[in-house]
C-alpha positions as semicolon CSV with decimal commas, in nm:
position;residue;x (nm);y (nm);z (nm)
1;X;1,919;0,368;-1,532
2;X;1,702;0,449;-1,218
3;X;1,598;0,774;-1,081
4;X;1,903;0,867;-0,899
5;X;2,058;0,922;-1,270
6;X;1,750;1,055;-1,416
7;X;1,707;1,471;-1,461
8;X;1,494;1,731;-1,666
9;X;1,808;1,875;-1,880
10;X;1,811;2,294;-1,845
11;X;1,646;2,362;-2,131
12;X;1,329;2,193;-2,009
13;X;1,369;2,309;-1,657
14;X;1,399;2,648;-1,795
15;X;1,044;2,635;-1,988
16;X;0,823;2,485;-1,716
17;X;0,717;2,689;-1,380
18;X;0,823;2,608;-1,052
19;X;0,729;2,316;-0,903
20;X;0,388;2,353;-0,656
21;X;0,237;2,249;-0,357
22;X;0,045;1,995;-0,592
23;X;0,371;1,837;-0,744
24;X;0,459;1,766;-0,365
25;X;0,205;1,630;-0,324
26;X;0,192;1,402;-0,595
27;X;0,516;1,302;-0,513
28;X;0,331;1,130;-0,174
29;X;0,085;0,908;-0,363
30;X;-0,204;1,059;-0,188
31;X;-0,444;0,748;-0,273
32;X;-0,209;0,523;-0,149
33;X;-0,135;0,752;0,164
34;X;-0,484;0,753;0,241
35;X;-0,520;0,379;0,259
36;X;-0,202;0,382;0,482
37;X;-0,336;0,638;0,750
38;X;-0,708;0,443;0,760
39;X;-0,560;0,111;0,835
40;X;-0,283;0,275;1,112
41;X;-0,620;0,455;1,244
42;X;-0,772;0,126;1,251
43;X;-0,455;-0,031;1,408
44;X;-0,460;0,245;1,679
45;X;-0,810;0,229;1,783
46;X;-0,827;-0,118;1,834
47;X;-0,567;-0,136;2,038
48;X;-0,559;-0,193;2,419
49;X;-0,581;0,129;2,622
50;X;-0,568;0,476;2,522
51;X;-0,372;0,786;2,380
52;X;-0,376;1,136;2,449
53;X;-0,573;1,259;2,116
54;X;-0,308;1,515;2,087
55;X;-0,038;1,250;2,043
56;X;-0,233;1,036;1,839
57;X;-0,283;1,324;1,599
58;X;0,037;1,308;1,586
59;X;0,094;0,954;1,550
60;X;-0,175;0,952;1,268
61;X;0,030;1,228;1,056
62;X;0,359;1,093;1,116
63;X;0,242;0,738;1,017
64;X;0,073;0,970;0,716
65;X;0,397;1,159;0,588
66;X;0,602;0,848;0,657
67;X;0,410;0,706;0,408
68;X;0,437;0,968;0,193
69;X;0,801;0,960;0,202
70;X;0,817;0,606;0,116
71;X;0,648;0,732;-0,191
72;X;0,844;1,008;-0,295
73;X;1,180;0,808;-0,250
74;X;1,023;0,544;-0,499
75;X;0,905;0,777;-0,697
76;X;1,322;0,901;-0,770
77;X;1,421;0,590;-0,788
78;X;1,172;0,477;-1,060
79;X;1,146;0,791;-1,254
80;X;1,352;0,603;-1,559
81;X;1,058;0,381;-1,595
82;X;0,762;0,577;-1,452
83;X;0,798;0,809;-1,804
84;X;0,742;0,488;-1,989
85;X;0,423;0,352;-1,868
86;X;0,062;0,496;-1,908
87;X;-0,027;0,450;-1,569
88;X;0,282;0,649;-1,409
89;X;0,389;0,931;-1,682
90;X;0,202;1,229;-1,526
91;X;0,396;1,168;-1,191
92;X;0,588;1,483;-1,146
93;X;0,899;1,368;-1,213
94;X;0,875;1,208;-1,580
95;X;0,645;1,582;-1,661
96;X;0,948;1,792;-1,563
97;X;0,770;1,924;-1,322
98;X;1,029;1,826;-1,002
99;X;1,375;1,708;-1,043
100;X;1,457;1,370;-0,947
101;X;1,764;1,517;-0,684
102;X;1,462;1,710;-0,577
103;X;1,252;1,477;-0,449
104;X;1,548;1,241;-0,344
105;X;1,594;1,490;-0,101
106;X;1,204;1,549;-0,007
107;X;1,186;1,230;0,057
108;X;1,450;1,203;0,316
109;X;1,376;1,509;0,529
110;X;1,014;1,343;0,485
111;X;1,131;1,013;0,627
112;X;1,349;1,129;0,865
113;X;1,121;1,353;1,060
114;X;0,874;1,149;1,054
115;X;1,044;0,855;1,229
116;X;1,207;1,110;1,543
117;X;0,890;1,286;1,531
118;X;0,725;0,978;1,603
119;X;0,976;0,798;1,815
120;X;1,083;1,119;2,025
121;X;0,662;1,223;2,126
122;X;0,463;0,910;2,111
123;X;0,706;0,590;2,175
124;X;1,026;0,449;1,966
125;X;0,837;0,103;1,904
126;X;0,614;0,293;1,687
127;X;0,911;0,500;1,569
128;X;1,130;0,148;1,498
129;X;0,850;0,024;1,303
130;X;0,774;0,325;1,045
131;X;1,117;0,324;0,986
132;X;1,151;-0,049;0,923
133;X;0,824;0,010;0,702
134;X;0,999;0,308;0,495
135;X;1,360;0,126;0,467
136;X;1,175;-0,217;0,315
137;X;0,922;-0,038;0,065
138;X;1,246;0,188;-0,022
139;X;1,537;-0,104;-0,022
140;X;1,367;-0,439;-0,035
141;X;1,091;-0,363;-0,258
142;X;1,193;-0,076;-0,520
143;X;1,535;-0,107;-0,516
144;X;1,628;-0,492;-0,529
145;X;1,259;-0,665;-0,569
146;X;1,024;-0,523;-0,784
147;X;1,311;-0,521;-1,114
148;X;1,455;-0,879;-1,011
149;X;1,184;-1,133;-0,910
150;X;0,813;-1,192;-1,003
151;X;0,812;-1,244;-0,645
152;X;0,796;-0,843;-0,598
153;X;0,455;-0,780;-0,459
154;X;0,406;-1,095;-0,299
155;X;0,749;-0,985;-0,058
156;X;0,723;-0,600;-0,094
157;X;0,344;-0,623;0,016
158;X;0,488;-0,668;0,359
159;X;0,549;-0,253;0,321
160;X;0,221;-0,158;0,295
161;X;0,054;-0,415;0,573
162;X;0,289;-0,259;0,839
163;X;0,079;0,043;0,907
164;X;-0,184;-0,105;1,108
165;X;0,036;-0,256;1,346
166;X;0,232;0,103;1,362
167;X;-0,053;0,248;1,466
168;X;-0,130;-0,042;1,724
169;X;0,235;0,000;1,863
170;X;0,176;0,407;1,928
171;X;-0,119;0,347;2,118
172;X;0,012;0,033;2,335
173;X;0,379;0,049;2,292
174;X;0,382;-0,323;2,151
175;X;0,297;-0,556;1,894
176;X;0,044;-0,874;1,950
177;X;-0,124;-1,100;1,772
178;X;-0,493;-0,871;1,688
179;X;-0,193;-0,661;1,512
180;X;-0,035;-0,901;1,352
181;X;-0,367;-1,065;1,181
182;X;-0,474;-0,680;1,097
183;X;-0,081;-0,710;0,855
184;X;-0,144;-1,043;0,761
185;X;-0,485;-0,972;0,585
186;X;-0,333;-0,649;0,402
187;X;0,014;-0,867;0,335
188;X;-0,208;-1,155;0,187
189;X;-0,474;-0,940;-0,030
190;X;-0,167;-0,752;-0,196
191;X;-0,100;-1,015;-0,444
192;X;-0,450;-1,053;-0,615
193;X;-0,497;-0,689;-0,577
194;X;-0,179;-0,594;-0,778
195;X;-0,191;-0,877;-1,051
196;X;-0,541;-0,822;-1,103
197;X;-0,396;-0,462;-1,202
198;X;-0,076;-0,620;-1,380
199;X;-0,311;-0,826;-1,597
200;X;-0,434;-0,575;-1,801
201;X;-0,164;-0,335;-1,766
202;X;0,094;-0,636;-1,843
203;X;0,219;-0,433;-2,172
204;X;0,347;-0,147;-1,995
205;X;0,555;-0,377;-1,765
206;X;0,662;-0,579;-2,050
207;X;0,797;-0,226;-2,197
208;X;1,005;-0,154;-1,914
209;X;1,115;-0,445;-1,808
210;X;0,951;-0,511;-1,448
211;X;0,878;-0,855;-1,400
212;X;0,574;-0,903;-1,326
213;X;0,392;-1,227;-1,277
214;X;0,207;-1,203;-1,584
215;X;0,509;-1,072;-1,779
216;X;0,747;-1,371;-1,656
217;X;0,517;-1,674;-1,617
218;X;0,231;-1,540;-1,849
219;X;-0,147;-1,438;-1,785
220;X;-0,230;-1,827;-1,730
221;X;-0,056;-1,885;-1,390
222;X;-0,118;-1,526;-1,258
223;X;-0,491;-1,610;-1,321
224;X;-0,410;-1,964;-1,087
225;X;-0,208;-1,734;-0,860
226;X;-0,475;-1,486;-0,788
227;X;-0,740;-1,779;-0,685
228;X;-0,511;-1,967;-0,455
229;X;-0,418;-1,606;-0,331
230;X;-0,790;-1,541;-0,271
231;X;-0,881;-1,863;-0,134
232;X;-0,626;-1,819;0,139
233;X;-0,719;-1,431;0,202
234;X;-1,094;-1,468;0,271
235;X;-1,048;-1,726;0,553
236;X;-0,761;-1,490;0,681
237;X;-1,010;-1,210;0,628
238;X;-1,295;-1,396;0,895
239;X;-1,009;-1,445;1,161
240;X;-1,030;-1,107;1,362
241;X;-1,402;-1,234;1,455
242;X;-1,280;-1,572;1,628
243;X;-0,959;-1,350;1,824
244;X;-1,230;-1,117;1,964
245;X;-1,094;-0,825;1,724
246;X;-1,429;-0,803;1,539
247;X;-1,754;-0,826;1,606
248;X;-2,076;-1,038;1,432
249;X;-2,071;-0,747;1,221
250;X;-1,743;-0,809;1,090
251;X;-1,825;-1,139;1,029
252;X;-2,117;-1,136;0,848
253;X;-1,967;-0,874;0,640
254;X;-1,629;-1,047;0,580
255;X;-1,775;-1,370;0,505
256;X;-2,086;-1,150;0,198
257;X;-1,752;-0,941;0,083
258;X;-1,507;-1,266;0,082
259;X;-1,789;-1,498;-0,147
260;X;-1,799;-1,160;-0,403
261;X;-1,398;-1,157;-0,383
262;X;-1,375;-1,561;-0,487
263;X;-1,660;-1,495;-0,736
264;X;-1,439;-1,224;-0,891
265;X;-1,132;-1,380;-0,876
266;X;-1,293;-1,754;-0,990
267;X;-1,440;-1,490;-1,293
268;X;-1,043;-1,379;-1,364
269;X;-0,930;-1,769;-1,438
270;X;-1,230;-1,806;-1,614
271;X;-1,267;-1,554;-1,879
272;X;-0,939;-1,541;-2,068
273;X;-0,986;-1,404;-2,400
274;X;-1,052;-1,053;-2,532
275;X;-1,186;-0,729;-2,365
276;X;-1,377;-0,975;-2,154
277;X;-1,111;-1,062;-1,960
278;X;-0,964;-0,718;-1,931
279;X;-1,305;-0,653;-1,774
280;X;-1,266;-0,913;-1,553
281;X;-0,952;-0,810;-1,419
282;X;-1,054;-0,439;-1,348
283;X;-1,361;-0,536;-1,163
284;X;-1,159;-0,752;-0,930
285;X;-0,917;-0,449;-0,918
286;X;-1,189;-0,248;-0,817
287;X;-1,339;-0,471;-0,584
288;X;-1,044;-0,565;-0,377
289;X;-0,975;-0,202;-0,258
290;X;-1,331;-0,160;-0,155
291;X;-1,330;-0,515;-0,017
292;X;-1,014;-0,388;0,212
293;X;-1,191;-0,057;0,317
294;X;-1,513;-0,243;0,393
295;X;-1,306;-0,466;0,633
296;X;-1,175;-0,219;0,836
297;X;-1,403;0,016;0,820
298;X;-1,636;-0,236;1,006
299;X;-1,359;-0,320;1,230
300;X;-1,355;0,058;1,339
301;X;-1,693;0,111;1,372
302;X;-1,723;-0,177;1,578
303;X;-1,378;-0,087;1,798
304;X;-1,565;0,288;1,861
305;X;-1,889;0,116;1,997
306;X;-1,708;-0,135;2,200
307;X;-1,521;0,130;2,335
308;X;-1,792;0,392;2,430
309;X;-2,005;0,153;2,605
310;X;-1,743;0,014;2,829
């Protein structure tokens, strides 16, 4: 049964408060907002040219709550298994705290405003390509992927590396290549990243049965599949410096982070047994979303500079 089934009966309803601002919120995934609107704010300041910073406010937000929509409609649809697992059952649908019809339709007025919003003041390349991003994280990934195939995040990832190349289409009204690497390197570190998470949190998959890598070809072969997914993300990672995207900055710091990221990941196929290898798993975890920030962090530091002294 899937969240479009799934409601608080009345007698539960009837005890708890109103939702709140916060339950809204929550409903957005604010951490993984925030990673969307750095990369599009990375995406739209390297770009060629430049926006009005009115309108690219505005392209930032709607980039921001499109995001945030995506989450809220995934959030409904999972909210049969989200109760289940320790890392999802304070999300405020399994608590009671918003119905599931609720944020079914949140999410929709979210995702629908955001895309004319976008399309209608900035440009409708932009606007095409948030809503491409929201109908594949919505359709491809959470409603036929991520219960189906083991193949989820390595094909849903594609959801969450679109937002640096939205925010390279508002500023220039186009997608090139600069954007396309920026998508590639977020596409390609998705799969470590998430079954370096799945690894240790492989029981509560198991539970409800989501397929993950470790759950359908065991802890063995995700371990292999993180290092061949590593080995072919830190090479990606140093590209940006030989397309004139980053700087010697960028590559000295892509090349230090990428030797810690194969040193964690190497660590993962290593250490297989006990709390050990729980441990090894949540420090690449860790790692990889710091290793991401770092990246293009750098990247827009550098873009600023460049830009100011031309």
């Amino acid at each position: 049964m899937s969240g479009a089934t799934l409601e608080a009966s009345a007698g539960e309803r009837a005890l708890l408060n109103e939702p709140t601002v916060g339950d809204y919120l929550a409903l957005l995934k604010p951490r993984v907002m925030s990673l969307v609107v750095f990369t599009a704010l990375v995406g739209m300041v390297a770009a060629p040219g430049g926006i009005h910073p009115v309108l690219g406010a505005i392209a930032l937000l709607m980039i921001a709550v499109g995001g945030g929509a995506s989450g809220a409609l995934n959030m409904w649809y999972d909210a049969d298994i989200d109760g289940r697992m320790a890392r999802t059952a304070s999300r405020p649908i399994p608590r009671g705290r918003v119905t599931a019809d609720e944020a079914l339709t949140f999410g929709i007025v979210l995702a629908a405003g955001s895309v004319l919003t976008l399309g209608v003041l900035v440009n409708w390349v932009a606007g095409g390509l948030l809503a491409f991003t929201i109908a594949f994280y919505v359709f491809i990934y959470t409603m036929w992927l991520k219960r189906r195939t083991p193949q989820n995040i390595v094909i849903g990832g594609a959801a969450g590396a679109f937002p640096p190349m939205v925010g390279w289409a508002a500023v220039s009204g186009s997608v090139s290549i600069e954007s396309i690497v920026l998508f590639l390197i977020i596409f390609m570190w998705t799969p470590p990243h998430f079954w370096a998470l799945a690894l240790y949190r492989c029981r509560d998959y198991e539970r409800v049965g989501v397929p993950m890598l470790p759950v359908v070809a065991g802890p063995a072969e995700t371990r292999r599949q993180i290092v061949i997914y590593s080995l072919l993300l830190v090479p990606l990672a140093v590209s940006p410096y030989f397309i004139g995207l980053g700087g010697i900055a960028y590559l000295v710091t892509s090349v230090a982070l990428g030797a810690v990221f194969l040193w964690l990941a190497f660590d993962v196929r290593r250490i297989t047994e006990g709390r050990e290898a729980d441990t090894a798993a949540k420090k690449l975890f860790g790692f990889s979303i710091f290793y991401l920030f770092a990246l293009f962090a750098v990247l827009l530091v550098e873009q600023i500079v460049h830009k100011a002294l031309m």
